[in-house]
C-alpha positions as CSV (number, residue, x, y, z in Angstrom):
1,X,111.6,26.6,-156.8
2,X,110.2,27.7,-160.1
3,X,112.9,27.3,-163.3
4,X,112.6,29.8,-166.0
5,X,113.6,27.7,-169.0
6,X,116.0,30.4,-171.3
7,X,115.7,28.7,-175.3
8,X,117.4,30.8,-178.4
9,X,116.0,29.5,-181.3
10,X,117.2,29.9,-184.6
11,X,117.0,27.9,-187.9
12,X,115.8,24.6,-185.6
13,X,112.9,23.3,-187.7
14,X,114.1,20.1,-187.7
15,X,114.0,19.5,-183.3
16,X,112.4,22.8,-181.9
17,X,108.9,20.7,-181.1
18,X,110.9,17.9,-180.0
19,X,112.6,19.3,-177.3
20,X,110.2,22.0,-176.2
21,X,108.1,18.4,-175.7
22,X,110.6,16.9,-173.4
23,X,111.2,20.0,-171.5
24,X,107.5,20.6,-170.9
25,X,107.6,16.7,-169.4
26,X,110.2,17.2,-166.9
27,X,108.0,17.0,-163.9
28,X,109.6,20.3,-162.1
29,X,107.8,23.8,-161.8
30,X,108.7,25.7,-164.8
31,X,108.1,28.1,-167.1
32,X,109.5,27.9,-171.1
33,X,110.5,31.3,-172.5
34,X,111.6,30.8,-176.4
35,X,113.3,33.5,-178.1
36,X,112.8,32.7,-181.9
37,X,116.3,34.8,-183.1
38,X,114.4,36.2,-186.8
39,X,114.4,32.2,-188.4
40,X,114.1,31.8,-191.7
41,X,112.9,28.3,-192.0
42,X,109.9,26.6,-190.8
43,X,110.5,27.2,-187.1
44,X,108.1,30.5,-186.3
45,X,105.2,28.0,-187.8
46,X,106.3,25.2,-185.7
47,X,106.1,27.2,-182.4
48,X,102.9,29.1,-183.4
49,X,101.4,25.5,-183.9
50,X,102.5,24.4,-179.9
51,X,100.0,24.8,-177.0
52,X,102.2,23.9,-174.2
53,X,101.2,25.6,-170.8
54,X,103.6,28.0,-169.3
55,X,105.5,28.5,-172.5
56,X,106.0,31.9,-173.9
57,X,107.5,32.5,-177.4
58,X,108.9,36.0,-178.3
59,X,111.0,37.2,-181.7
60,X,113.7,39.0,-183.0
61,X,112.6,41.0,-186.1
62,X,116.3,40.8,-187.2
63,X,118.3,38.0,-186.3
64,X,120.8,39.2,-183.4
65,X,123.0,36.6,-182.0
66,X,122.4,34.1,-179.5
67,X,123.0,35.9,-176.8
68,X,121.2,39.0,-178.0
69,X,118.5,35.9,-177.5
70,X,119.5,34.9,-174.4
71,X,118.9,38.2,-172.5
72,X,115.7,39.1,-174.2
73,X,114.3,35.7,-172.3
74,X,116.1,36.6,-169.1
75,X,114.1,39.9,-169.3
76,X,111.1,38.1,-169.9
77,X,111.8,35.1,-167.2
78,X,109.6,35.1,-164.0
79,X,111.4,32.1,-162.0
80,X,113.2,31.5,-159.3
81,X,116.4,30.3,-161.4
82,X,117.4,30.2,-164.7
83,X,118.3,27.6,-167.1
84,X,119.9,28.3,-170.7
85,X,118.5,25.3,-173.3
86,X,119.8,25.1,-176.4
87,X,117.1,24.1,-179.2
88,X,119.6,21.5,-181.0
89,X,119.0,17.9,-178.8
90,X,123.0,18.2,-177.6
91,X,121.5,18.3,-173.9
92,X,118.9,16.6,-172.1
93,X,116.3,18.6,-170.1
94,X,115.4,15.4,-168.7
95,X,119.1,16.2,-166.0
96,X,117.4,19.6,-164.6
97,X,116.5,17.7,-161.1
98,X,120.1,16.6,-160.4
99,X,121.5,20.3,-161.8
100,X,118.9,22.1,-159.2
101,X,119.6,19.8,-156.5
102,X,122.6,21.2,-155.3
103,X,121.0,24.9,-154.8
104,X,117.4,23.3,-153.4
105,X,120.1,21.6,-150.8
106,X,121.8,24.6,-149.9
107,X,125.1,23.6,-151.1
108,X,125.4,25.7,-153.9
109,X,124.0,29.2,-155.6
110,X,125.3,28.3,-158.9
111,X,125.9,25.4,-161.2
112,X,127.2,24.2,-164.3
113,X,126.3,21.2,-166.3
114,X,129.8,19.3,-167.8
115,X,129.9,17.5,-170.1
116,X,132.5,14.7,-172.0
117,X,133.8,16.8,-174.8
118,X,135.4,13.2,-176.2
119,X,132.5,13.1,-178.9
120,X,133.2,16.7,-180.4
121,X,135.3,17.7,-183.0
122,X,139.2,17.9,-182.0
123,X,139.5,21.4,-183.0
124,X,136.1,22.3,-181.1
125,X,137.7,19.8,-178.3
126,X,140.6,21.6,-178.1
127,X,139.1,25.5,-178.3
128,X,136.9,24.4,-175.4
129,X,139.5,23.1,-172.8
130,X,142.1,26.4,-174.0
131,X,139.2,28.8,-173.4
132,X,137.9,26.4,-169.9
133,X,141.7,26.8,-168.5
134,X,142.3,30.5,-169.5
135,X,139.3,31.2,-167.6
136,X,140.8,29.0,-164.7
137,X,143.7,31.0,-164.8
138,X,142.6,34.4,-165.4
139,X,139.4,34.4,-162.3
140,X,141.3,32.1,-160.1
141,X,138.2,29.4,-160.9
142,X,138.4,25.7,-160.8
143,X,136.2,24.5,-163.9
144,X,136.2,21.8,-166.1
145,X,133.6,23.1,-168.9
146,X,132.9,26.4,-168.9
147,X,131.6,26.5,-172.6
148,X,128.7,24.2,-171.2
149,X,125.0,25.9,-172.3
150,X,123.7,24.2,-169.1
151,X,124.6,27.2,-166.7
152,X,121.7,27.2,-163.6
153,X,121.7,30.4,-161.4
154,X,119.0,32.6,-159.4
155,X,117.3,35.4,-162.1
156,X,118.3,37.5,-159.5
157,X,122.2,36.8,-159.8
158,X,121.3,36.5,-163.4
159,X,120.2,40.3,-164.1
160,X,122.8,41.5,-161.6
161,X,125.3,40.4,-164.5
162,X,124.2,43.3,-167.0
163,X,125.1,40.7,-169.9
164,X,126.4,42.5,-173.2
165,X,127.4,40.4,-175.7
166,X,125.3,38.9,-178.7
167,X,126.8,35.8,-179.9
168,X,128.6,33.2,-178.0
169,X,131.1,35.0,-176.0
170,X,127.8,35.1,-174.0
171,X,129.2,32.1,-172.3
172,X,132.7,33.2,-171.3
173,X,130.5,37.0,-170.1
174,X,128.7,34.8,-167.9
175,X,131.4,33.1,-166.2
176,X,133.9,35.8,-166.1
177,X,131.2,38.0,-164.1
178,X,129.6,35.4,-161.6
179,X,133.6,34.8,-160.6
180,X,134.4,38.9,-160.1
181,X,130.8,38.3,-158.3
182,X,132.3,35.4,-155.9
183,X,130.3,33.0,-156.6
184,X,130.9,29.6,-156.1
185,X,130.1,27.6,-159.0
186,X,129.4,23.7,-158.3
187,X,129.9,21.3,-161.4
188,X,127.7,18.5,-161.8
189,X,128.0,15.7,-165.0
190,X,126.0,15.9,-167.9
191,X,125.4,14.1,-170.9
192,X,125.9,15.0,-173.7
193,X,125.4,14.3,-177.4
194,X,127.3,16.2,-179.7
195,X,126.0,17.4,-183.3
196,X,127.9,17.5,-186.4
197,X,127.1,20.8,-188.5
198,X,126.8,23.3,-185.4
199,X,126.7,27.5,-186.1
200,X,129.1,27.9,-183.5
201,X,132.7,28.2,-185.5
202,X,135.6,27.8,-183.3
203,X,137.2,30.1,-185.5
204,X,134.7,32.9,-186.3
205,X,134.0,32.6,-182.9
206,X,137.2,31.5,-180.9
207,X,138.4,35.0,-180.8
208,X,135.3,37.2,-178.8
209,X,135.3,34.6,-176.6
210,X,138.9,35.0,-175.8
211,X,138.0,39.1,-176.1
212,X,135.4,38.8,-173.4
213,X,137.7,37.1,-171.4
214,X,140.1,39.6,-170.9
215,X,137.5,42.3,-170.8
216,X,135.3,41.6,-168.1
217,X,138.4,40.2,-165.6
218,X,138.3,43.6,-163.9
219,X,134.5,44.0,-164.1
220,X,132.8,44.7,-161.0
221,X,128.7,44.2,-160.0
222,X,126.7,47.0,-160.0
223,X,126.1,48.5,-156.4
């Protein structure tokens, strides 16, 4: 099973080679696709200065949200099943065996890395768990992190969502759509190391989130 390895970047100078590094050493069959979101710092000089094979970096001429990002590498992805990877060294790429195992197995088409939010921020903390449980109660779904960037499903499930939005109500689109879909997501733990000055704003971006919710809970896939 080939993974197609989904990174928005944006502003991520600081880590971007780092963890496009330890991705390219996880000894799975992969391919990187980096969607530089129009940076502004040193990160489009970074990634033109990496010769890693199988890695493909593309660009936003205007910066467009992450997951504006998100879908122009899912357009661009070849694999068998797609990973999102955040550029930021919260999650460790180093845990994609034991998040693919449970599809190579059979036991699963879709899962979801969770993580212990007891390191985050209490108003993050808290936005998280509201948004995981209105999900629960809204799609009938039985998650414990639905927030999580570690989401691992086949590209063909993946385009079938048509995804819309361009910031981070990307992650509640996601979810909403693979439960109208039926799909049974399997949960598997992660670590997890949060970071302290993060673009996501639980306020600024609290509300989409709880928008795309609502919206997609009578979407239907396309025939």
């Amino acid at each position: 099973m080939k993974l197609s390895v989904l990174m928005p970047v944006y502003n991520e100078e600081q880590g971007v080679e780092s963890i496009l590094r330890r991705v390219h050493a996880v000894p799975i069959d992969k391919e990187i696709v980096v969607v530089d979101d129009c940076s502004t710092d040193a990160t489009a000089r970074i990634l033109g200065s990496i010769d890693l094979p199988n890695l493909r970096v593309l660009r936003h001429e205007v910066n467009r949200g992450k997951g504006a990002a998100i879908r122009t590498a899912m357009a661009a992805a070849t694999g068998d099943a797609i990973i999102i990877q955040d550029a930021d060294l919260e999650y460790s790429p180093e845990e994609y065996p034991q998040l693919l195992a449970p599809i190579q197995e059979g036991r699963a088409n879709v899962v979801y890395g969770v993580r212990d939010l007891s390191g985050q921020r209490l108003t993050t903390r808290w936005g998280n768990r509201f948004l995981t449980a209105l999900t629960n109660l809204l799609y009938g779904t039985r998650l414990h992190d639905m927030e999580t960037c570690y989401k691992v499903l086949p590209r063909t499930v993946a385009l079938q969502l048509e995804l819309e939005s361009n910031r981070f109500d990307m992650e509640p689109e996601i979810t909403a759509k693979l439960a109208r879909m039926g799909q049974r997501i399997v949960e598997v733990p992660i670590s997890y190391a949060p970071r302290v000055a993060k673009k996501l704003s639980p306020w600024r971006d609290g509300w989409p989130a709880l928008a795309a919710l609502w919206r997609y809970r009578h979407w239907s896939p396309p025939a």
